[in-house]
C-alpha positions as CSV (number, residue, x, y, z in Angstrom):
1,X,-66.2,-57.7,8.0
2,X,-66.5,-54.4,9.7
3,X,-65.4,-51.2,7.9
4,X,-62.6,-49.1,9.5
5,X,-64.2,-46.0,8.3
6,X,-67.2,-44.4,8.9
7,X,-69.6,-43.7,6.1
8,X,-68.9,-39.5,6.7
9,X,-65.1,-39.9,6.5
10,X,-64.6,-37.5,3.5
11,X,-64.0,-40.2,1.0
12,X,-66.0,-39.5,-1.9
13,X,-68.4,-42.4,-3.4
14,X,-67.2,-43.6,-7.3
15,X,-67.9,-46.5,-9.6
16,X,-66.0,-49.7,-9.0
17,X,-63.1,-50.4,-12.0
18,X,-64.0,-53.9,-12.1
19,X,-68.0,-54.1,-12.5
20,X,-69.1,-50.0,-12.1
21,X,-71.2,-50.3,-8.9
22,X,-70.9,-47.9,-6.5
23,X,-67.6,-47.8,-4.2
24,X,-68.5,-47.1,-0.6
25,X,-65.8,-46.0,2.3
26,X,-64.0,-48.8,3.8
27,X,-60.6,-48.3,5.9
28,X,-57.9,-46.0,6.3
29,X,-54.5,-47.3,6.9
30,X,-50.9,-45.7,7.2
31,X,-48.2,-47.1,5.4
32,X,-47.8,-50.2,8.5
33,X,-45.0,-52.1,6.8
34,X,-42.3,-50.0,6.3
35,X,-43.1,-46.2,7.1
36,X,-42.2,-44.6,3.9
37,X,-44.2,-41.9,5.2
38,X,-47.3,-41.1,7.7
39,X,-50.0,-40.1,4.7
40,X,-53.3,-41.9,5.4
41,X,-54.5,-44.2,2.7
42,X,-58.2,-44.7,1.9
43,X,-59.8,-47.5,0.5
44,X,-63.3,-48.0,-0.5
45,X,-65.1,-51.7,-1.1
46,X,-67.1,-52.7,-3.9
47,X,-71.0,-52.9,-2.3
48,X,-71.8,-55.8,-5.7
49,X,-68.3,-57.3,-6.3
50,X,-66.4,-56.6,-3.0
51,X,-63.5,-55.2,-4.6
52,X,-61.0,-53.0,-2.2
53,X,-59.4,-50.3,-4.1
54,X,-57.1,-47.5,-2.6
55,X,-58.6,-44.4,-3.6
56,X,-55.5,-42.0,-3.4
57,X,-53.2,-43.8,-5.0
58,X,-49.5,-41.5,-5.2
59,X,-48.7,-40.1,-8.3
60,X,-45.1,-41.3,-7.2
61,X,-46.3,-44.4,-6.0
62,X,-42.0,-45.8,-6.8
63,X,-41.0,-44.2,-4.0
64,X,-43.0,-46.6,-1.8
65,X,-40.7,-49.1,-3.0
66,X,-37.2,-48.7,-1.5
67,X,-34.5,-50.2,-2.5
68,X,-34.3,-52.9,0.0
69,X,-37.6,-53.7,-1.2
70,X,-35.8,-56.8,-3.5
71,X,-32.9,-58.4,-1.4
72,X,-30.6,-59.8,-4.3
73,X,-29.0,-63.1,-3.6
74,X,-24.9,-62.9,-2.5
75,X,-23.9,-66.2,-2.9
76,X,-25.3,-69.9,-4.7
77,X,-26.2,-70.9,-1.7
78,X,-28.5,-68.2,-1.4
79,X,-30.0,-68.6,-4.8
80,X,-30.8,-72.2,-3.8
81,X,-32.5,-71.7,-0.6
82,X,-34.5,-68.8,-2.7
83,X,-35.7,-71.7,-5.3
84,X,-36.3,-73.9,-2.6
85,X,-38.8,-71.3,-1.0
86,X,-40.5,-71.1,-4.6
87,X,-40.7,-74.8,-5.1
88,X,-44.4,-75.4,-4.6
89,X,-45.1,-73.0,-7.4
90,X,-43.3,-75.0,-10.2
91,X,-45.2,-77.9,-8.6
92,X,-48.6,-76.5,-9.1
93,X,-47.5,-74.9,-12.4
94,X,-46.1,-78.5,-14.0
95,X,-49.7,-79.5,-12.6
96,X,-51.5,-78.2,-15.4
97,X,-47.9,-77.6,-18.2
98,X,-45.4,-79.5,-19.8
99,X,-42.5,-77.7,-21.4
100,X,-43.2,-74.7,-23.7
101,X,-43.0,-71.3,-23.4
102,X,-43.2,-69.1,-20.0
103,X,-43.6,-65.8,-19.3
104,X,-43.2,-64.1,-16.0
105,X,-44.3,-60.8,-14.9
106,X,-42.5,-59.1,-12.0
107,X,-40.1,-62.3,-11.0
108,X,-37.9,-59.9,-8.6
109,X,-34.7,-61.6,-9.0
110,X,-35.7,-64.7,-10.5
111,X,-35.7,-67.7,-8.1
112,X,-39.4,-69.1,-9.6
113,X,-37.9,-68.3,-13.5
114,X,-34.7,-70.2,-11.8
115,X,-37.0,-73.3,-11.1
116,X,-39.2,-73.2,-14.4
117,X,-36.0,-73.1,-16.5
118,X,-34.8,-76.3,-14.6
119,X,-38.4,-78.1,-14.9
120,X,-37.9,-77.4,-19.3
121,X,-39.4,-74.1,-19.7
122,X,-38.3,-71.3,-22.1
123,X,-38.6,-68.6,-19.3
124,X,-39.0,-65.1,-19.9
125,X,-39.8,-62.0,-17.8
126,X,-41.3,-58.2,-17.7
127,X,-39.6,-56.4,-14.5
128,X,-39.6,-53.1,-13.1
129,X,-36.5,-53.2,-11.4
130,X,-33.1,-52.6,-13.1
131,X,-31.1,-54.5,-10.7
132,X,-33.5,-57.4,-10.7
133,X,-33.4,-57.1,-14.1
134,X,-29.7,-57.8,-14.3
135,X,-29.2,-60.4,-12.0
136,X,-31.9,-62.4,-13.6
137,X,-29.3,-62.2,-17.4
138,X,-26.4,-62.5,-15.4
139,X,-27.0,-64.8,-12.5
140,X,-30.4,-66.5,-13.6
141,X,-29.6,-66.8,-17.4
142,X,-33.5,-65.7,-18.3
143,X,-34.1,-62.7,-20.4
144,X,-35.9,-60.1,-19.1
145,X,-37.7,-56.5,-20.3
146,X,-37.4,-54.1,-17.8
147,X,-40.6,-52.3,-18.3
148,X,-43.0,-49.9,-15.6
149,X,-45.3,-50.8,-18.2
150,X,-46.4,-54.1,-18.3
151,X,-49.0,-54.3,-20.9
152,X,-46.9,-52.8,-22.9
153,X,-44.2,-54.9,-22.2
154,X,-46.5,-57.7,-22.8
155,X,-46.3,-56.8,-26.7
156,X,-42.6,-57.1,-26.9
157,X,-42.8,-61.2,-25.3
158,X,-43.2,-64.0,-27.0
159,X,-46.7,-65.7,-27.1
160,X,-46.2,-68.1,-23.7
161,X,-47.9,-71.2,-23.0
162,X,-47.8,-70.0,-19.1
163,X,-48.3,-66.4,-17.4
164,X,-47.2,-66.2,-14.1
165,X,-48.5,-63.2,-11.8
166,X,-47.5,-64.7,-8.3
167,X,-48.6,-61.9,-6.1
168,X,-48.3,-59.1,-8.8
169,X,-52.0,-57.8,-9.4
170,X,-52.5,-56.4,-6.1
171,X,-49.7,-54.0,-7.3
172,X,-51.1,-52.5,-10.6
173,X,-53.5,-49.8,-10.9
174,X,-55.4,-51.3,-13.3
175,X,-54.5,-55.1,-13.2
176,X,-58.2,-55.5,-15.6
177,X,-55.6,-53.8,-18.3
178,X,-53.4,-56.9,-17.7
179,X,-55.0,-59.6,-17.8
180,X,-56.9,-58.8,-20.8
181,X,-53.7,-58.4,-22.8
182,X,-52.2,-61.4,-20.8
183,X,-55.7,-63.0,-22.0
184,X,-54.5,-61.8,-25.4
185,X,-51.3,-63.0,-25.7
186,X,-51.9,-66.3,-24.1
187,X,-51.5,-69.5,-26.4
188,X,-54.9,-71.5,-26.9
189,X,-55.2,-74.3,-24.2
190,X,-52.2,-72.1,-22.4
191,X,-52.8,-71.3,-18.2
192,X,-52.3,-67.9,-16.2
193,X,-51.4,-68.4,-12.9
194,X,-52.3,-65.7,-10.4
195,X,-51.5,-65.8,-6.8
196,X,-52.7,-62.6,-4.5
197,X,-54.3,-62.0,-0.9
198,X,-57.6,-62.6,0.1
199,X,-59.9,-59.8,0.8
200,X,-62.3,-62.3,2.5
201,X,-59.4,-63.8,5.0
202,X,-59.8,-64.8,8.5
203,X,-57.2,-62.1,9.3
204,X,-58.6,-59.3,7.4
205,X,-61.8,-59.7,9.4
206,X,-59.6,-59.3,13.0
207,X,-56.8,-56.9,12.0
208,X,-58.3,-54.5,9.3
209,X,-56.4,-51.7,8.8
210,X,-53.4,-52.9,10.7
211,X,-53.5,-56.4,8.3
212,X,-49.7,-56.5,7.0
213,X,-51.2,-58.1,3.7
214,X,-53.0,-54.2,3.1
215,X,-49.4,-53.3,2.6
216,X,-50.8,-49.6,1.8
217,X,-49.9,-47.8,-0.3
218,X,-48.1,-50.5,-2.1
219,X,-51.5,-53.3,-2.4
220,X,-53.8,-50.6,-4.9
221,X,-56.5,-53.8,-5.0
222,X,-57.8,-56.4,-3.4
223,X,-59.4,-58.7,-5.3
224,X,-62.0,-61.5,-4.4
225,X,-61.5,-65.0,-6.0
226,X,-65.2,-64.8,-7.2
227,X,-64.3,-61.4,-9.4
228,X,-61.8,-63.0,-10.4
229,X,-63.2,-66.0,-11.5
230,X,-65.8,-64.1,-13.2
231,X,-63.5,-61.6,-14.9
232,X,-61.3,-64.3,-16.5
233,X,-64.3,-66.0,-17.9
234,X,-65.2,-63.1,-19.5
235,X,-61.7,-63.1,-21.1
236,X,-62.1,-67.2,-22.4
237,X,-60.9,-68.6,-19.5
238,X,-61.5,-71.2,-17.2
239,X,-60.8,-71.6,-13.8
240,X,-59.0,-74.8,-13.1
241,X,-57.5,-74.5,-9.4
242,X,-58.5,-72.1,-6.5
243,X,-57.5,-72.8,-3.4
244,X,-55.9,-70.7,0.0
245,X,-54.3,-74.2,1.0
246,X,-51.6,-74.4,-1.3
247,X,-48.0,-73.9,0.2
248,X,-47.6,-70.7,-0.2
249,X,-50.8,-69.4,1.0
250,X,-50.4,-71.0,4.0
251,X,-47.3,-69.8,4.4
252,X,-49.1,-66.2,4.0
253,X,-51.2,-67.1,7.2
254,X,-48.1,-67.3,9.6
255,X,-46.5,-64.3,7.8
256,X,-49.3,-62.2,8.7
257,X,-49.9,-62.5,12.1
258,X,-46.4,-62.4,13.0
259,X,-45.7,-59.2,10.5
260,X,-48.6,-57.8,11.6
261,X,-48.1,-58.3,15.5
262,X,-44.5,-56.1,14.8
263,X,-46.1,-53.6,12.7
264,X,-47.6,-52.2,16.0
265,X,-43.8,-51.2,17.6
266,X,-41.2,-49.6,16.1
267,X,-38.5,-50.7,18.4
268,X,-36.2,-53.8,17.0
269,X,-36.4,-55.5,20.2
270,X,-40.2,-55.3,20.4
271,X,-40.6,-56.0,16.8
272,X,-38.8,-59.6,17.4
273,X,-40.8,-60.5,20.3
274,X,-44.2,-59.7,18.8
275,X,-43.2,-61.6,15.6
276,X,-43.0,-64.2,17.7
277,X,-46.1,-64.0,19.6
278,X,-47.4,-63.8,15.8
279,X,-46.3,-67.0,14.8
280,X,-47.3,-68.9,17.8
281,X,-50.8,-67.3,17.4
282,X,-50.3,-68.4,14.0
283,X,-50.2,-72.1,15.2
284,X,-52.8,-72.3,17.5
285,X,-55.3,-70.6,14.4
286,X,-53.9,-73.1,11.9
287,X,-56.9,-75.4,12.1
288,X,-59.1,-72.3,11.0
289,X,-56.8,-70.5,8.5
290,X,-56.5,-74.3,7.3
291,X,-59.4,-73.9,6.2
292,X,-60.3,-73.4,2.3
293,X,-61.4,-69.5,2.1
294,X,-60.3,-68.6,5.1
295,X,-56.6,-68.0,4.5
296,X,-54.6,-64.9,3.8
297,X,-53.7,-65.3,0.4
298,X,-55.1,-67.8,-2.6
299,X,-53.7,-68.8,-5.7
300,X,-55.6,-69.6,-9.0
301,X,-55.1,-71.3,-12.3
302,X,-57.1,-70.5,-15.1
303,X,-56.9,-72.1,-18.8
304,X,-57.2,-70.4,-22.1
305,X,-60.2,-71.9,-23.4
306,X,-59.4,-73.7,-27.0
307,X,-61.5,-72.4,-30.0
């Protein structure tokens, strides 16, 4: 992929938090998505694992997430059509779980805890959001910790058979933190489930800096399947499942070009038509993005070795 940055940007070289190789100067991006403000974001790549990393990460990195940022549902109807959207993850969760305990970490307002409830699951959930939090006692009938801090919230869960971290990691500032205490906490013979973009996507390559799935300064990593892979071995587990051709990763490929596409007008009425040259551009490259490795995003499943 080629860099957005040049090598003499200003962005200082540092050690990698994932393996502690050298960082080197990879792309600056504005805040695309939503235009919180016009800051530029730097991120730097990994030169041995290929980890991105935002560099100057906001000490008030909250206020890049506005309240609109979870869309609570107004009516049953809407709660349904919300679990419908989420029901390939229950699929590939029940895939590899029967029943037991589940824990998971920022749900928004629930519709995936909605779904593992239904399949037999004891749900449970760590979220930073107060109103998310609420709905999901009210609404959802799942038990929730609202917590900024989710390793520490971690210590106030119950020991689950299944951690769910659908597109959650990309979020933390240190998601190694996580997922050792997730590692941790995990019964023996349990599974995490992590779902997050793809640093090596056909997309990335074309869009860079302007790739909607950046979402600066909101994404603080990206994080290679291989590092992945490697880091949960590390931590007694196994990979079981790694693929960018589940449902919703696929569904992250037509997202992204038609997101992407709108990010570059501001008008409404430009926005809509580029959204839509997005998504028909997102047809014609479906045999490519189709491809496994290729797509935006990839979800992973990875089982708690038993002693």
């Amino acid at each position: 992929m080629n860099s957005d940055m040049n090598a003499d940007s200003g962005l200082d070289h540092s050690a990698c938090s994932a393996c502690g190789a050298l960082q080197a100067p990879f792309l600056e991006a504005r805040d695309y998505n939503r235009r919180i403000s016009d800051e530029i974001f730097r991120y730097a790549r990994c030169e041995r694992c290929g980890l991105v990393s935002l560099v100057n990460v906001p000490n008030d990195l909250g206020r890049y997430y506005a309240s609109e940022y979870y869309t609570l549902p107004e009516s049953i109807a809407d709660i349904e059509r919300g679990a419908e959207h989420d029901r390939y993850k229950i699929e590939i969760v029940s895939r590899y779980a029967s029943g037991g305990r589940l824990l998971e970490i920022g749900p928004s307002w629930g519709a995936f805890c909605l779904l593992a409830r239904r399949a037999g699951f004891e749900v449970e959930a760590i979220e930073r959001d107060p109103r998310c939090c609420e709905f999901l006692a009210t609404k959802i009938n799942v038990h929730a910790i609202n917590c900024a801090d989710e390793v520490a919230a971690l210590a106030q869960a119950s020991a689950p058979d299944v951690i769910a971290l659908w597109h959650v990691i990309e979020h933390l500032r240190d998601p190694w933190a996580l997922l050792a205490r997730s590692a941790e906490k995990l019964a023996s013979g349990g599974i995490i489930v992590v779902a997050t973009p793809n640093p090596l996507a056909f997309q990335f390559r074309l869009l860079g800096r302007f790739w909607t799935h950046v979402d600066a300064p909101r994404h603080v990593h990206l994080l290679p399947s291989a590092l992945l892979r490697g880091k949960m071995r590390t931590l007694g587990l196994e990979e079981v499942l790694c693929t960018t051709t589940d449902v919703g990763s696929l569904g992250w490929n037509s997202f992204g070009w038609s997101w992407s596409f709108a990010n570059f007008a501001t008008p409404k009425t430009m926005k809509r038509g580029l959204r839509l040259t997005g998504r028909l551009l997102a047809g014609l490259l479906a045999p490519i993005e189709g491809r496994e490795g290729f797509g935006s995003a990839y979800t992973a499943v990875y089982r708690k070795v038993m002693p």
